[in-house]
C-alpha positions as CSV (number, residue, x, y, z in Angstrom):
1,X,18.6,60.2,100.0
2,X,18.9,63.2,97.9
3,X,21.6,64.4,95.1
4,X,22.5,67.4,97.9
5,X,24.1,65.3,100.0
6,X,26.1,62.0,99.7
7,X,25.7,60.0,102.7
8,X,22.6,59.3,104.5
9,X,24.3,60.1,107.8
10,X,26.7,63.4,109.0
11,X,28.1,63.6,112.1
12,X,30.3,66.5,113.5
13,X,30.1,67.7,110.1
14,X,30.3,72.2,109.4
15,X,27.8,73.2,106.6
16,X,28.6,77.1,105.9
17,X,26.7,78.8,102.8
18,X,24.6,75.7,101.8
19,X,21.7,76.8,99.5
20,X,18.8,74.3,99.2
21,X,15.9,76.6,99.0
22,X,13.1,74.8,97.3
23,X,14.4,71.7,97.2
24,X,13.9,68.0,99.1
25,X,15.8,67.1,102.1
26,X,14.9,63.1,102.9
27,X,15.4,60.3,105.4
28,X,19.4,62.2,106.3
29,X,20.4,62.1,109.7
30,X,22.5,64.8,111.4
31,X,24.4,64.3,114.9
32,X,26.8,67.4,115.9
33,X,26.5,69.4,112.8
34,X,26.9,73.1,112.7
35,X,25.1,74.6,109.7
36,X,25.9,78.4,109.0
37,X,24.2,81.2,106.6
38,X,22.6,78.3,105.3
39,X,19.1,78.8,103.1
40,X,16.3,76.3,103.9
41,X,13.8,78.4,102.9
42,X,10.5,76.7,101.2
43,X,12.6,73.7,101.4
44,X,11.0,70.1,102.1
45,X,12.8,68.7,105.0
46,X,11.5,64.9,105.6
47,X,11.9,62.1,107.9
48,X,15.3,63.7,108.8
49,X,16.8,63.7,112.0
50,X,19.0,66.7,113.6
51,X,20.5,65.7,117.5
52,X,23.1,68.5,118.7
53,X,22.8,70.4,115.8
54,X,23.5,74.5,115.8
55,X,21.6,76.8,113.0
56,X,23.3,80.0,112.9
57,X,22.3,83.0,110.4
58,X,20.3,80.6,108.8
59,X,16.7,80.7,106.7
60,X,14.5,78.3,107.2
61,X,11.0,80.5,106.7
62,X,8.4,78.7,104.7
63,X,10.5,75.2,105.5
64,X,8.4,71.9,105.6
65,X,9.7,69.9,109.1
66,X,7.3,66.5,107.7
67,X,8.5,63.7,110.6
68,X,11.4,65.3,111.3
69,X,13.2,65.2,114.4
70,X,14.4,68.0,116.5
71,X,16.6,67.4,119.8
72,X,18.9,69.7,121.6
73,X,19.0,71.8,118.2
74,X,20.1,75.6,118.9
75,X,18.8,78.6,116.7
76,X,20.6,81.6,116.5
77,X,19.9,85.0,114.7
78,X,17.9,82.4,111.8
79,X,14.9,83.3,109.9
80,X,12.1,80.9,110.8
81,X,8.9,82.3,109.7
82,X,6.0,80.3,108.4
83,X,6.9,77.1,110.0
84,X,4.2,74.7,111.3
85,X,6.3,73.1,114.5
86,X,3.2,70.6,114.7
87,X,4.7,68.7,112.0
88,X,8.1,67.7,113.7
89,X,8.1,63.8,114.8
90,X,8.9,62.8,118.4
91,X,10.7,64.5,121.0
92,X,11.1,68.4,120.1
93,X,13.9,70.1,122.3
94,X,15.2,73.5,121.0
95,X,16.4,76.5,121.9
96,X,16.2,79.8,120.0
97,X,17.6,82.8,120.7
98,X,17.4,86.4,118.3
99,X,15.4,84.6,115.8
100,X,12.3,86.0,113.3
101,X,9.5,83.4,114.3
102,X,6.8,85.3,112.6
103,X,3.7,83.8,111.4
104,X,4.9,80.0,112.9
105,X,2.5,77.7,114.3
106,X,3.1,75.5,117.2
107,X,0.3,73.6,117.7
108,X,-0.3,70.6,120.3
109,X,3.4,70.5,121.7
110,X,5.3,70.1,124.6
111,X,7.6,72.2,124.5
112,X,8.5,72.6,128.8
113,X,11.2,74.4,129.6
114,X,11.7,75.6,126.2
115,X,14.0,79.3,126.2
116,X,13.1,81.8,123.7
117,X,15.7,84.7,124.1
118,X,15.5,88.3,121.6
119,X,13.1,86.6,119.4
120,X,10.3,88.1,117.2
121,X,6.3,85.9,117.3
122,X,4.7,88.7,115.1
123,X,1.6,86.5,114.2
124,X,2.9,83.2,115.3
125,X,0.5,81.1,117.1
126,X,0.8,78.3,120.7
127,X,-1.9,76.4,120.7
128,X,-2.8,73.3,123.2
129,X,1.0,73.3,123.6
130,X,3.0,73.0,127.3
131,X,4.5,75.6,127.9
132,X,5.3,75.5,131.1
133,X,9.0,76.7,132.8
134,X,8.8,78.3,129.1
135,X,10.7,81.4,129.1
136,X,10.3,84.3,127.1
137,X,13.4,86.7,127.2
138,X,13.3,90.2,126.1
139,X,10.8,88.4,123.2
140,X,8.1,90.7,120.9
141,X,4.9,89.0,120.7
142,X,3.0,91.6,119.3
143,X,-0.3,89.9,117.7
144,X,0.9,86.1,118.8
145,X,-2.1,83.9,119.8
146,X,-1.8,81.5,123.1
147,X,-4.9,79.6,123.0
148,X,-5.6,76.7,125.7
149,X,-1.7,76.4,126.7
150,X,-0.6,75.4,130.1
151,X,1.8,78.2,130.7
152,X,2.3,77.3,134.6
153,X,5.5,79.1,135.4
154,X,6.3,80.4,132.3
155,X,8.4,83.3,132.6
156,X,6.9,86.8,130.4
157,X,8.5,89.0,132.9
158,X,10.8,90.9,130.0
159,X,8.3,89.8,127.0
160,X,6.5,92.5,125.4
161,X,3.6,93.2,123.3
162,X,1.3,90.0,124.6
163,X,-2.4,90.2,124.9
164,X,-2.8,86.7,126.8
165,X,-6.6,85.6,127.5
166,X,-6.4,84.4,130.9
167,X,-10.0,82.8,130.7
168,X,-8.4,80.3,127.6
169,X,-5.0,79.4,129.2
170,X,-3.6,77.8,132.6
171,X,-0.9,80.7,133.9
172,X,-1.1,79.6,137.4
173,X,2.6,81.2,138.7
174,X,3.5,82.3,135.6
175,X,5.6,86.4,135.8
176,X,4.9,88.9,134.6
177,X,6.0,92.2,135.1
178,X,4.3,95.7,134.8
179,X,3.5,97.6,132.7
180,X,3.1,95.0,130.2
181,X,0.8,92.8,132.7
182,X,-1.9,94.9,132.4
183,X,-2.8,93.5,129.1
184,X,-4.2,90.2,130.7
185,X,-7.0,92.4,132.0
186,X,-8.5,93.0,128.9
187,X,-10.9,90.1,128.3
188,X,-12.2,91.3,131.9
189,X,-14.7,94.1,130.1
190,X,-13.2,96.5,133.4
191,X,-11.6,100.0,133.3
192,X,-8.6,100.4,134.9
193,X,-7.9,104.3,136.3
């Protein structure tokens, strides 16, 4: 446990204008908690637990997630840049929607079914992950790697900005829409006129 917070365990607990940035978060559980403009950033956050949990107009860029556990947690209009997802411990089911996810790594995951709505990947990276039934709403992904992902039925057909190498990743079904579909003809070496 850690001098920020008393207990080991919060639940239906509201956290608004919390500031750990740079500090240690360890072994806290968190069931039904709501945190709010709250600052995570470069923060250690380990063997902690979040179930139900909302982050909104948070900042968790450059945050540590070592063993932590992420279920039905929602992120809304948060800063989350930086962030290796690889590192969170068990199941992993979030939602995120009109968040920065620049530069963030999500490497060997399953993350099926996942919804990414208004967000920003500038950077970011999938790799080896599942994302299949994944969808992609009205998301940038200017200069964000998918490399060896099962994206069966994903959904890209309002993403923008992805340059997806159809020769490194399964896509069977997966939408699309034009004219941003044309990009997965790139690694083809063919002129389109």
């Amino acid at each position: 446990m850690t001098s920020y917070f008393e207990n080991d365990e919060y639940e239906d607990k509201d956290f608004v204008g919390l500031d750990l940035s740079d500090k240690t978060v360890r072994d806290i559980s968190f069931f039904n908690c709501t945190f709010e403009r709250c600052s995570f950033q470069y923060t250690d956050i380990n063997s902690c637990s979040f179930d139900n949990c909302d982050f909104s107009n948070c900042n968790l860029s450059l945050a540590k997630l070592q063993a932590t556990h992420l279920f039905d947690v929602r992120f809304t209009s948060c800063k989350l840049m930086g962030i290796n997802w690889g590192n969170v411990k068990g199941l992993f089911k979030a939602e995120f929607t009109d968040c920065v996810l620049d530069n963030t790594v999500f490497p060997n995951l399953n993350l099926q079914q996942f919804s990414f709505v208004d967000c920003t990947f500038t950077g970011a990276s999938f790799i080896d992950s599942n994302l299949s039934y994944a969808t992609f709403d009205d998301c940038d992904l200017e200069g964000c790697l998918f490399d060896s992902n099962n994206l069966t039925k994903a959904n890209f057909s309002t993403a923008f900005g992805y340059k997806i190498d159809v020769s490194k990743n399964t896509i069977k079904q997966a939408r699309f829409s034009l004219p941003e579909a044309i990009s997965l003809l790139e690694n083809f070496d063919i002129e389109i006129g």
